[in-house]
PDB file of N, CA, C and O in Angstrom:
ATOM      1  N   UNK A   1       0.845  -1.170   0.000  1.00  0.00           N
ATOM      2  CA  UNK A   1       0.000   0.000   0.000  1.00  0.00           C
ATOM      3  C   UNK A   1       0.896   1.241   0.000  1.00  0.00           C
ATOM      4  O   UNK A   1       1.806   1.086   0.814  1.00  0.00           O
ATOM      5  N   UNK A   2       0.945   2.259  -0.546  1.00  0.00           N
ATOM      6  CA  UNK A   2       1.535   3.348  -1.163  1.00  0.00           C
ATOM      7  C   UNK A   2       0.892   4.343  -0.143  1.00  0.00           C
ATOM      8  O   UNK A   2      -0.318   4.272   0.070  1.00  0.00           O
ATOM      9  N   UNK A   3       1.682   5.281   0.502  1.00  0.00           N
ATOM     10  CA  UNK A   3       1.322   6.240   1.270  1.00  0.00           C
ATOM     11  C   UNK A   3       1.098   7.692   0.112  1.00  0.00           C
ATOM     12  O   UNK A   3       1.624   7.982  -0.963  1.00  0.00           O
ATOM     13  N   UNK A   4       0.089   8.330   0.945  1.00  0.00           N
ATOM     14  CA  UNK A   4       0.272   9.815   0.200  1.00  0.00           C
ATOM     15  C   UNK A   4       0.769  10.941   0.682  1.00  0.00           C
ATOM     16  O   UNK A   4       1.025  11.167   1.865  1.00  0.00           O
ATOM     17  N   UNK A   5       0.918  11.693  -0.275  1.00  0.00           N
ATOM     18  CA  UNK A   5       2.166  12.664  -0.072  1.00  0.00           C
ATOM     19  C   UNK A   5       1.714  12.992   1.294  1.00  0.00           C
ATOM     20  O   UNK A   5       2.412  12.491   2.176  1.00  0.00           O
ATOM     21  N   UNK A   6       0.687  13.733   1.699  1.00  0.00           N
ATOM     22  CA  UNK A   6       0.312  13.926   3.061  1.00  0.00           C
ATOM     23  C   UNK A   6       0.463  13.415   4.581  1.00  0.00           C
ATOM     24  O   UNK A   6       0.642  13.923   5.688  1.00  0.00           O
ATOM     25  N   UNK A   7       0.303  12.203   4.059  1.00  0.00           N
ATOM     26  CA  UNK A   7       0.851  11.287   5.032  1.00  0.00           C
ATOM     27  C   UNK A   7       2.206  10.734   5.392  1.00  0.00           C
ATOM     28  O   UNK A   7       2.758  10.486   6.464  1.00  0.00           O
ATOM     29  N   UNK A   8       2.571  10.619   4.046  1.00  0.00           N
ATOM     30  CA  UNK A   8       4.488  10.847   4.620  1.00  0.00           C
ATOM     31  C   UNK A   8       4.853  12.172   4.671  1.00  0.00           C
ATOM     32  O   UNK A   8       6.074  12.023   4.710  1.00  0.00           O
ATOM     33  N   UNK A   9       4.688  13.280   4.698  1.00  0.00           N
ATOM     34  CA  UNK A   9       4.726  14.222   5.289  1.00  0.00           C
ATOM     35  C   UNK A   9       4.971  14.218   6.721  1.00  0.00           C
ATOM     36  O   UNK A   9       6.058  14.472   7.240  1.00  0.00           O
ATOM     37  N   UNK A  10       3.413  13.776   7.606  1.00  0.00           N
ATOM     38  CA  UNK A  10       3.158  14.032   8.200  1.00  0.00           C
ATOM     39  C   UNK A  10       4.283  13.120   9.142  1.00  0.00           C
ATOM     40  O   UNK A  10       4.852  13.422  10.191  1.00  0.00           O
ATOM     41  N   UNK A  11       4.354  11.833   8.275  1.00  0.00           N
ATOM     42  CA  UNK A  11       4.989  10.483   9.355  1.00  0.00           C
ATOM     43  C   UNK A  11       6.411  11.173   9.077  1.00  0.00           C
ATOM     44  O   UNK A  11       6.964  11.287  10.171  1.00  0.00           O
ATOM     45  N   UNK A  12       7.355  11.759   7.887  1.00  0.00           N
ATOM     46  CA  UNK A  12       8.614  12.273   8.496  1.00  0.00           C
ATOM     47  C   UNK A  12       8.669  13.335   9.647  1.00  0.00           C
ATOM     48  O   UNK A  12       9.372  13.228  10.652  1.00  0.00           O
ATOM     49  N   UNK A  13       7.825  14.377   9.358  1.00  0.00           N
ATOM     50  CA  UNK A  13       7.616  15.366  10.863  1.00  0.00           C
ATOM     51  C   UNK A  13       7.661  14.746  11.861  1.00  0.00           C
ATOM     52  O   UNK A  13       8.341  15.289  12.732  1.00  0.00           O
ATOM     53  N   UNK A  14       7.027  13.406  12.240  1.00  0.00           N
ATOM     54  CA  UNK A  14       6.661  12.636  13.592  1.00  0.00           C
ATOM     55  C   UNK A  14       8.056  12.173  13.514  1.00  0.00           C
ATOM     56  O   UNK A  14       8.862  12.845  14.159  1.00  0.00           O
ATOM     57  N   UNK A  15       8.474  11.236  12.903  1.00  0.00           N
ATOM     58  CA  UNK A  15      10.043  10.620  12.841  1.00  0.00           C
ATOM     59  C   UNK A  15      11.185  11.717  13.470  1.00  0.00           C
ATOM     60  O   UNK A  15      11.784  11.570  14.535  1.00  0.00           O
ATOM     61  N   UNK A  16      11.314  12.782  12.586  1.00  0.00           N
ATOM     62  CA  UNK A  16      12.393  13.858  13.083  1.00  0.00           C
ATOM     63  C   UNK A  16      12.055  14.068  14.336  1.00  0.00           C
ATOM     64  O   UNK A  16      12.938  13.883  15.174  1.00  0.00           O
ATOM     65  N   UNK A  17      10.708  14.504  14.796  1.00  0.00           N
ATOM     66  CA  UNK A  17      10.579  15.228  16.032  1.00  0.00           C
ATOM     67  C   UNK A  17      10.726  14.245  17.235  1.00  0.00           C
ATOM     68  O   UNK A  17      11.176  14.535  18.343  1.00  0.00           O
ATOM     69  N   UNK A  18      10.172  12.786  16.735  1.00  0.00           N
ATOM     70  CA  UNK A  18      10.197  11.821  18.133  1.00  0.00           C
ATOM     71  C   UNK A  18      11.275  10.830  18.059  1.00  0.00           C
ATOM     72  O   UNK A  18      12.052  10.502  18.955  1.00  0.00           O
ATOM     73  N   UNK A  19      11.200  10.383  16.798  1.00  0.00           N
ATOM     74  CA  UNK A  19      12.402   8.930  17.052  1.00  0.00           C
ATOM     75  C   UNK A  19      13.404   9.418  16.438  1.00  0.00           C
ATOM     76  O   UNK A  19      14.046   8.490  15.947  1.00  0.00           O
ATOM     77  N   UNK A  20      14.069  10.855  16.119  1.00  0.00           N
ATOM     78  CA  UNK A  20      15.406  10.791  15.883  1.00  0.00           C
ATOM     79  C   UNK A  20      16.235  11.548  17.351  1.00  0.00           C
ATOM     80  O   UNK A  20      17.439  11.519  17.608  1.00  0.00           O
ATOM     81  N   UNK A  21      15.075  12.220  18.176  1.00  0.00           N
ATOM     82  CA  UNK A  21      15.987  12.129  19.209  1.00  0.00           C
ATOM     83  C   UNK A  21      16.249  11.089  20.422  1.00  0.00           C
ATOM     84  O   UNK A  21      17.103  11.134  21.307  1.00  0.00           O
ATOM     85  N   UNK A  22      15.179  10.086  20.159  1.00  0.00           N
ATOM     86  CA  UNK A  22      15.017   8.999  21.341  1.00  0.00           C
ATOM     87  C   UNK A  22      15.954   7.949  20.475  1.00  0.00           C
ATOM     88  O   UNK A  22      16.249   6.886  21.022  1.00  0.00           O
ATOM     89  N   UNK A  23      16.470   8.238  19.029  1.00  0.00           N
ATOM     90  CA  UNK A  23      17.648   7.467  18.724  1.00  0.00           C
ATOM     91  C   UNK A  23      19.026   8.102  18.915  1.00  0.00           C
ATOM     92  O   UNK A  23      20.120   7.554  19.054  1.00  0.00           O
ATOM     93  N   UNK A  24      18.684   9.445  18.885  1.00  0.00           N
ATOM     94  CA  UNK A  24      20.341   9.998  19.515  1.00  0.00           C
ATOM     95  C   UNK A  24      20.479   9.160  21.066  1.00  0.00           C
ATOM     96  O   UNK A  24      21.296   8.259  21.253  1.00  0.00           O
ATOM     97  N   UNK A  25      19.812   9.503  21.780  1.00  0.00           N
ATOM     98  CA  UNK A  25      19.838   8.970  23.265  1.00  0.00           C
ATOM     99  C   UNK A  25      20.151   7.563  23.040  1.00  0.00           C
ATOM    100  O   UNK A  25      21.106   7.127  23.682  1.00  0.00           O
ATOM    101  N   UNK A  26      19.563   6.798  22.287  1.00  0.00           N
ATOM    102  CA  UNK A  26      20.284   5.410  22.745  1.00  0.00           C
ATOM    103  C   UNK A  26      21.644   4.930  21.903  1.00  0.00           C
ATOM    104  O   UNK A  26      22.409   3.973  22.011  1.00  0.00           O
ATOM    105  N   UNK A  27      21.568   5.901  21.150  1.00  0.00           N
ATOM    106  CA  UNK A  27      23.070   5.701  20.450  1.00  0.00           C
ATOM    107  C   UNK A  27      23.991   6.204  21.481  1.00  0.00           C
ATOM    108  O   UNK A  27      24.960   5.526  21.822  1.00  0.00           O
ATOM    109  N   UNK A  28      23.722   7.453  22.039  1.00  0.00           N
ATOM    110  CA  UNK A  28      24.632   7.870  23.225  1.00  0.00           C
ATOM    111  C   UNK A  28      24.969   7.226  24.254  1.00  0.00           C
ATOM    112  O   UNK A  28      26.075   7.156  24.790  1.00  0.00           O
ATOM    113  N   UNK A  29      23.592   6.550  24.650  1.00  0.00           N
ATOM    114  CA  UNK A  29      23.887   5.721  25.999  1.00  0.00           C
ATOM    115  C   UNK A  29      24.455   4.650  25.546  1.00  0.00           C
ATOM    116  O   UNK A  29      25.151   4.187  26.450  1.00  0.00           O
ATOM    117  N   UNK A  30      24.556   3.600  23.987  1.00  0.00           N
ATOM    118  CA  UNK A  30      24.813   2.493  23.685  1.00  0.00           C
ATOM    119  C   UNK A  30      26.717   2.510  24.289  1.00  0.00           C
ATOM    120  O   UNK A  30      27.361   1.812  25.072  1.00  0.00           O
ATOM    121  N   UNK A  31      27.040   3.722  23.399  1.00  0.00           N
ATOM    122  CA  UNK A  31      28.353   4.003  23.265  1.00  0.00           C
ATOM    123  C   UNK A  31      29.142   4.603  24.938  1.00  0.00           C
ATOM    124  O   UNK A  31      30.311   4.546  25.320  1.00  0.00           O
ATOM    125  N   UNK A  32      28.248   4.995  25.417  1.00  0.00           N
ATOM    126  CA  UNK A  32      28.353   5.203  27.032  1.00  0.00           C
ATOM    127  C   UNK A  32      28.842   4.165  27.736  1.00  0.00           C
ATOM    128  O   UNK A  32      29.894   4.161  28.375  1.00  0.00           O
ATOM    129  N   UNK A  33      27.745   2.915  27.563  1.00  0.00           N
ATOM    130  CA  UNK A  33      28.535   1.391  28.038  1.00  0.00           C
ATOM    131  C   UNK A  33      29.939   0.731  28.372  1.00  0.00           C
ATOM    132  O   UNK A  33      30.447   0.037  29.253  1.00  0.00           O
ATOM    133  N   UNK A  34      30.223   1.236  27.377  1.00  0.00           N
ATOM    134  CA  UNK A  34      31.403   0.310  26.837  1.00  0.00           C
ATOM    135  C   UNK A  34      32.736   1.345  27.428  1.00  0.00           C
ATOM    136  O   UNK A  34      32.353   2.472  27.739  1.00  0.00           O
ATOM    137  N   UNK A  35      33.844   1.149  27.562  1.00  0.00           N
ATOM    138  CA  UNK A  35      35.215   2.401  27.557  1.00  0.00           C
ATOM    139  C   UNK A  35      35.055   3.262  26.759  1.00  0.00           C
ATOM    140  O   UNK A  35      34.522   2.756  25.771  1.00  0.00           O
ATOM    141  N   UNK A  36      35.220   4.298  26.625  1.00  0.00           N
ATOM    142  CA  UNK A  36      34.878   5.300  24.973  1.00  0.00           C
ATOM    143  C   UNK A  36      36.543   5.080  24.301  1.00  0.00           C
ATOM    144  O   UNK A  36      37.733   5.190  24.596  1.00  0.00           O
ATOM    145  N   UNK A  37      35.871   4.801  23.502  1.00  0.00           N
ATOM    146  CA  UNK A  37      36.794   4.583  22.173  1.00  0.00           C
ATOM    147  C   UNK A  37      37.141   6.336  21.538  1.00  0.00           C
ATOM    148  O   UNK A  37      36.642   7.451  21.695  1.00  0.00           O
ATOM    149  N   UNK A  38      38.323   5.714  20.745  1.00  0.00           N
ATOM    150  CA  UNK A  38      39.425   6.420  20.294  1.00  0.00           C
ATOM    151  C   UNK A  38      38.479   7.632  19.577  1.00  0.00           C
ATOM    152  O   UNK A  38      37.437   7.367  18.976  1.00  0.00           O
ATOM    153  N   UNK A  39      38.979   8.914  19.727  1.00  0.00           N
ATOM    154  CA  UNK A  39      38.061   9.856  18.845  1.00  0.00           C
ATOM    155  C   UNK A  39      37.577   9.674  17.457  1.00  0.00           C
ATOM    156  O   UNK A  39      36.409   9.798  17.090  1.00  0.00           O
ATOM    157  N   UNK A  40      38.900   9.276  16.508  1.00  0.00           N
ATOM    158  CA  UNK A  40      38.400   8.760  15.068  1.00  0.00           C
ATOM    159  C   UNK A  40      37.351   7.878  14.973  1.00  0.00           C
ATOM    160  O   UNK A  40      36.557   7.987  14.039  1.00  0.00           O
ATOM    161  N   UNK A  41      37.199   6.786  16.031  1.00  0.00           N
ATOM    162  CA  UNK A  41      36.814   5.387  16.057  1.00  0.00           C
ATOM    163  C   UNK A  41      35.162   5.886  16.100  1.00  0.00           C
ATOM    164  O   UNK A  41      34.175   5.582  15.430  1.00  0.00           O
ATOM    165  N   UNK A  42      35.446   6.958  17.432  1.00  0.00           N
ATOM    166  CA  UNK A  42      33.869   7.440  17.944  1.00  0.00           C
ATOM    167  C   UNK A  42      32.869   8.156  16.795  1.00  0.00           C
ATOM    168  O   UNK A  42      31.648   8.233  16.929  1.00  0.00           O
ATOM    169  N   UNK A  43      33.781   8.768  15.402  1.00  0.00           N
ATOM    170  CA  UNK A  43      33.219   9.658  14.811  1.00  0.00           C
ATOM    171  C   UNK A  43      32.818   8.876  13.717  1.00  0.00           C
ATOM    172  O   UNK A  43      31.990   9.137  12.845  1.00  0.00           O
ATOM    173  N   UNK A  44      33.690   7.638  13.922  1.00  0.00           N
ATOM    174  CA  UNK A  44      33.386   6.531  12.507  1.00  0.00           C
ATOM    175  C   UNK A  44      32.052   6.278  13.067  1.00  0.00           C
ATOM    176  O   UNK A  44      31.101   6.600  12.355  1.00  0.00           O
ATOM    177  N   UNK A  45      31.795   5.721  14.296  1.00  0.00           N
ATOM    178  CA  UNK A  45      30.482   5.000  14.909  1.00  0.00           C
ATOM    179  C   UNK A  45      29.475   5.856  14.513  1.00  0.00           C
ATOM    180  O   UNK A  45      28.681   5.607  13.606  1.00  0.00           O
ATOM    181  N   UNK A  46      29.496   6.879  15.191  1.00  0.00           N
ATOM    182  CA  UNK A  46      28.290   8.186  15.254  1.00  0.00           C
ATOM    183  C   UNK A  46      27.820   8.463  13.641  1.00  0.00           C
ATOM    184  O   UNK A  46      26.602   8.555  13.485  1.00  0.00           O
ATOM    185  N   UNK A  47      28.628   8.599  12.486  1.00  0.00           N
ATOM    186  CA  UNK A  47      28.511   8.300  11.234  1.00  0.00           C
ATOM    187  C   UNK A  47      28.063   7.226  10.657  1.00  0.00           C
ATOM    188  O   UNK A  47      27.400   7.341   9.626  1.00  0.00           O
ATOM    189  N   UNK A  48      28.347   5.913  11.234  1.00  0.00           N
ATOM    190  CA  UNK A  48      27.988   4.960  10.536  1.00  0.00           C
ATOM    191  C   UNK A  48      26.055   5.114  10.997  1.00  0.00           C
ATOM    192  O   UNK A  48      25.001   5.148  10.361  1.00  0.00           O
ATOM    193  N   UNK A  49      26.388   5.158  12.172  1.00  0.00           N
ATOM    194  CA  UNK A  49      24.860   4.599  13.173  1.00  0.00           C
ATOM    195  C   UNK A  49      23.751   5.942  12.711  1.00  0.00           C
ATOM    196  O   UNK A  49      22.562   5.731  12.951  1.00  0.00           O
ATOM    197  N   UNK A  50      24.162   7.453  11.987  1.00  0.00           N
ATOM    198  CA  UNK A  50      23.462   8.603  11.366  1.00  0.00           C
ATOM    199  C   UNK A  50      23.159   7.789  10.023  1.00  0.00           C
ATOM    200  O   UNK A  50      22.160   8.372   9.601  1.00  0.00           O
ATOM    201  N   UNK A  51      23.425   6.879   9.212  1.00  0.00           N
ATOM    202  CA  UNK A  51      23.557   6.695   7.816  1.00  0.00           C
ATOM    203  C   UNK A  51      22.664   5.541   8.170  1.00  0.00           C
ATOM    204  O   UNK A  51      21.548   5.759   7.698  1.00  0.00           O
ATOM    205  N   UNK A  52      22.708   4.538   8.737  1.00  0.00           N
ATOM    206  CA  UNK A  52      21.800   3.604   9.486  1.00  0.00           C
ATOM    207  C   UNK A  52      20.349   3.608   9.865  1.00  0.00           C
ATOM    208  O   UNK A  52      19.443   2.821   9.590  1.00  0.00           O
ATOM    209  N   UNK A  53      20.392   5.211  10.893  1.00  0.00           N
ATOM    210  CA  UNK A  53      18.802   5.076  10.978  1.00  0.00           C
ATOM    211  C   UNK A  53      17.833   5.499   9.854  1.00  0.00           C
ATOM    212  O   UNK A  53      16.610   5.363   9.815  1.00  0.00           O
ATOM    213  N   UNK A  54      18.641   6.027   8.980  1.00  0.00           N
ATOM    214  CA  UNK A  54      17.788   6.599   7.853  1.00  0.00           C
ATOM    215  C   UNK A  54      17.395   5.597   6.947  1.00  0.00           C
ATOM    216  O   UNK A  54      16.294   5.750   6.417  1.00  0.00           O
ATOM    217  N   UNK A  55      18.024   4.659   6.671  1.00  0.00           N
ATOM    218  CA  UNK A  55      17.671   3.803   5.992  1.00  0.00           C
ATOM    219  C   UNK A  55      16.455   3.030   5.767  1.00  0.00           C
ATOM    220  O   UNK A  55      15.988   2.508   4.755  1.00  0.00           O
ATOM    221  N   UNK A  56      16.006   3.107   7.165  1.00  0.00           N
ATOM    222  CA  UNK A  56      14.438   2.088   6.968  1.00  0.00           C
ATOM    223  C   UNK A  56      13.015   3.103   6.580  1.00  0.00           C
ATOM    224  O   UNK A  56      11.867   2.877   6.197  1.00  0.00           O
ATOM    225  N   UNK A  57      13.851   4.369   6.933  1.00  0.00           N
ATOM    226  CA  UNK A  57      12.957   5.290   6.369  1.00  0.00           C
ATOM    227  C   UNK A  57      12.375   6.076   5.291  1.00  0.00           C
ATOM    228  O   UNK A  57      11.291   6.624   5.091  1.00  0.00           O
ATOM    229  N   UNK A  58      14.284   5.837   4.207  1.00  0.00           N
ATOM    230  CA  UNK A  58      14.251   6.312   2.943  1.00  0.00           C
ATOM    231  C   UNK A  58      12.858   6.517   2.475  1.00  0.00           C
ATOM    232  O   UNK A  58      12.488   7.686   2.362  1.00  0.00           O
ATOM    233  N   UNK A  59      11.897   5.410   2.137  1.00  0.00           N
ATOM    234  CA  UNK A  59      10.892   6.129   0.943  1.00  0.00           C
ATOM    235  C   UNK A  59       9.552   6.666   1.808  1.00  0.00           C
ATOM    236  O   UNK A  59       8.500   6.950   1.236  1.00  0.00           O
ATOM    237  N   UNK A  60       9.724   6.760   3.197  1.00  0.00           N
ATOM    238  CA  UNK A  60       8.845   8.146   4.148  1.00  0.00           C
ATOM    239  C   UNK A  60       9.657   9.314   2.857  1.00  0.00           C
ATOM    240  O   UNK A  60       9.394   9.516   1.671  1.00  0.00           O
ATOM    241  N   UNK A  61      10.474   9.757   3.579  1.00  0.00           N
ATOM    242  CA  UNK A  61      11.358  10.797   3.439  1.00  0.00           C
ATOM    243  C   UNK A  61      11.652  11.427   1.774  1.00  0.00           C
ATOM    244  O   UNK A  61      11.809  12.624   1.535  1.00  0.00           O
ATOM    245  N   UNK A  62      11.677  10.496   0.893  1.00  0.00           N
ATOM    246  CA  UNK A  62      11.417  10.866  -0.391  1.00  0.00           C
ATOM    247  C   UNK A  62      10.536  11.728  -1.150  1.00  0.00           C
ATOM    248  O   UNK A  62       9.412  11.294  -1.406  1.00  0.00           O
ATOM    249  N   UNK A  63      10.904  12.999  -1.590  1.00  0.00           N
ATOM    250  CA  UNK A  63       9.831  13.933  -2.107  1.00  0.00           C
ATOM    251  C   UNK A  63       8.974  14.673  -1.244  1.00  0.00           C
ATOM    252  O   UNK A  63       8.054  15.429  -1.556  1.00  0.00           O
ATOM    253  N   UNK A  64       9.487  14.288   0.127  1.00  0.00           N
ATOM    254  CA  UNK A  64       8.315  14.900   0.959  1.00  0.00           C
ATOM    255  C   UNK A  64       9.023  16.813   0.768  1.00  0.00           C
ATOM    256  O   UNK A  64       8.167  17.697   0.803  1.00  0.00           O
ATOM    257  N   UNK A  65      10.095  17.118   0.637  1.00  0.00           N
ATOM    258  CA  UNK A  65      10.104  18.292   0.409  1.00  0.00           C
ATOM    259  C   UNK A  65       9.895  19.522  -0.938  1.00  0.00           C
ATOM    260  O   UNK A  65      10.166  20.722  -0.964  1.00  0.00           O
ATOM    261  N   UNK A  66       9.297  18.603  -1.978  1.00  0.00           N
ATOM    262  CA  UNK A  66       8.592  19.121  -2.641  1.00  0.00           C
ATOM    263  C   UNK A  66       7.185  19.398  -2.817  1.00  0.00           C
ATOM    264  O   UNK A  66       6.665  18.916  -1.811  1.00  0.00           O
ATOM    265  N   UNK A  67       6.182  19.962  -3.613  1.00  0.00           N
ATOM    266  CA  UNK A  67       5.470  20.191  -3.881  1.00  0.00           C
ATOM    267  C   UNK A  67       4.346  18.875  -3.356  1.00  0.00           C
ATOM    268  O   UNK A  67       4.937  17.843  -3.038  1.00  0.00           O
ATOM    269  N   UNK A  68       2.852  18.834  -3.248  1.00  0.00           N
ATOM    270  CA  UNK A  68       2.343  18.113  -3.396  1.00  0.00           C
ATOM    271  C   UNK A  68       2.170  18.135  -5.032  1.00  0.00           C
ATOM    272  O   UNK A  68       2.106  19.107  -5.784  1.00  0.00           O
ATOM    273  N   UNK A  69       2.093  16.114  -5.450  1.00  0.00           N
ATOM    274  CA  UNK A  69       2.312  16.052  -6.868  1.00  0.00           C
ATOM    275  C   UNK A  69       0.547  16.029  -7.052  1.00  0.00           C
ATOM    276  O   UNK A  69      -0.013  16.128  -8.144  1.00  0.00           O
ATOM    277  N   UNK A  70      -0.008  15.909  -6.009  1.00  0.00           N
ATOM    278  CA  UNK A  70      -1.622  15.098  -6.198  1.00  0.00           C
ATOM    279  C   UNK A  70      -2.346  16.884  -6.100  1.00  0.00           C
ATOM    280  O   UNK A  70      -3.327  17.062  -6.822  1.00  0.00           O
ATOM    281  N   UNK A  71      -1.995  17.773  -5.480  1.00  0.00           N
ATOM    282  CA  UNK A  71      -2.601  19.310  -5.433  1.00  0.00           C
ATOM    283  C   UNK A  71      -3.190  19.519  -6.666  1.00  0.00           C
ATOM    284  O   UNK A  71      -3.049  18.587  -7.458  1.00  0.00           O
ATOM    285  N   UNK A  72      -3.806  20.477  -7.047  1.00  0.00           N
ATOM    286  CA  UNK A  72      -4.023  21.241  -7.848  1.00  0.00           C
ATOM    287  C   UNK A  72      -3.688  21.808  -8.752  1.00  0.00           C
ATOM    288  O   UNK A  72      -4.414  22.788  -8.585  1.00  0.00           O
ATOM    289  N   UNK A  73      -2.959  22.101  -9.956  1.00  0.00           N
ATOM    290  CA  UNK A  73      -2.536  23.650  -9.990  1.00  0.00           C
ATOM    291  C   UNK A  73      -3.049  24.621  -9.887  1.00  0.00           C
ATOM    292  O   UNK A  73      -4.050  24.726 -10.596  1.00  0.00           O
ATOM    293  N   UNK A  74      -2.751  25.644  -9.142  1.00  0.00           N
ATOM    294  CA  UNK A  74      -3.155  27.174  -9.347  1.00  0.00           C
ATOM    295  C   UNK A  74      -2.449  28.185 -10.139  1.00  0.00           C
ATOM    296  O   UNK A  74      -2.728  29.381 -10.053  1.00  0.00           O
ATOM    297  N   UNK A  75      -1.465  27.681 -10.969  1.00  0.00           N
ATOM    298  CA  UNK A  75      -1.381  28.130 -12.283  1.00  0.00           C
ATOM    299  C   UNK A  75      -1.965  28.287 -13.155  1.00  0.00           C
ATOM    300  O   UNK A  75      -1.579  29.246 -13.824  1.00  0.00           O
ATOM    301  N   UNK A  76      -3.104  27.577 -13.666  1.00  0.00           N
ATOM    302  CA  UNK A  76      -3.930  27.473 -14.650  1.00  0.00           C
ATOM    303  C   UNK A  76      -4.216  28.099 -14.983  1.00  0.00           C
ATOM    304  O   UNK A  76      -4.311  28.884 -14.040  1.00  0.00           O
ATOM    305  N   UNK A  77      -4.677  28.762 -16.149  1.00  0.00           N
ATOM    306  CA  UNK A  77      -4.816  29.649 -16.546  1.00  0.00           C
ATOM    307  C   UNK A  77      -6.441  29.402 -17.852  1.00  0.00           C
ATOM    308  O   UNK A  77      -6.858  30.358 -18.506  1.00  0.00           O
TER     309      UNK A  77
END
């Protein structure tokens, strides 16, 4: 089933605002655990694990910052 533009809209707004900071926090606390690793090591992690959460989200996130394609035009003339 194919979402509409509206609705992935709405579900990336919810994503950014709720589960990308309750995924900073557990990426923070994950890496908290353990000894902290070497600065390079830490910036590789924090990079890899930013490139990661986006992934299951890609086609939310697609096109949502353009135009609605399903609107109207009010160009018409």
């Amino acid at each position: 089933m194919a979402l509409s533009w509206k609705t992935r809209r709405r579900l990336s707004l919810l994503i950014l605002l709720v589960a990308l900071p309750l995924y900073i926090v557990v990426a923070i606390s994950v890496i908290g655990w353990f000894d902290r690793p070497p600065l390079w090591l830490e910036f590789v992690i924090y990079v890899a694990l930013g490139i990661v959460w986006v992934l299951p989200f890609k086609r939310v996130f697609r096109g949502v910052g353009k135009a609605d394609p399903d609107a109207a035009s009010s160009n018409e003339d």
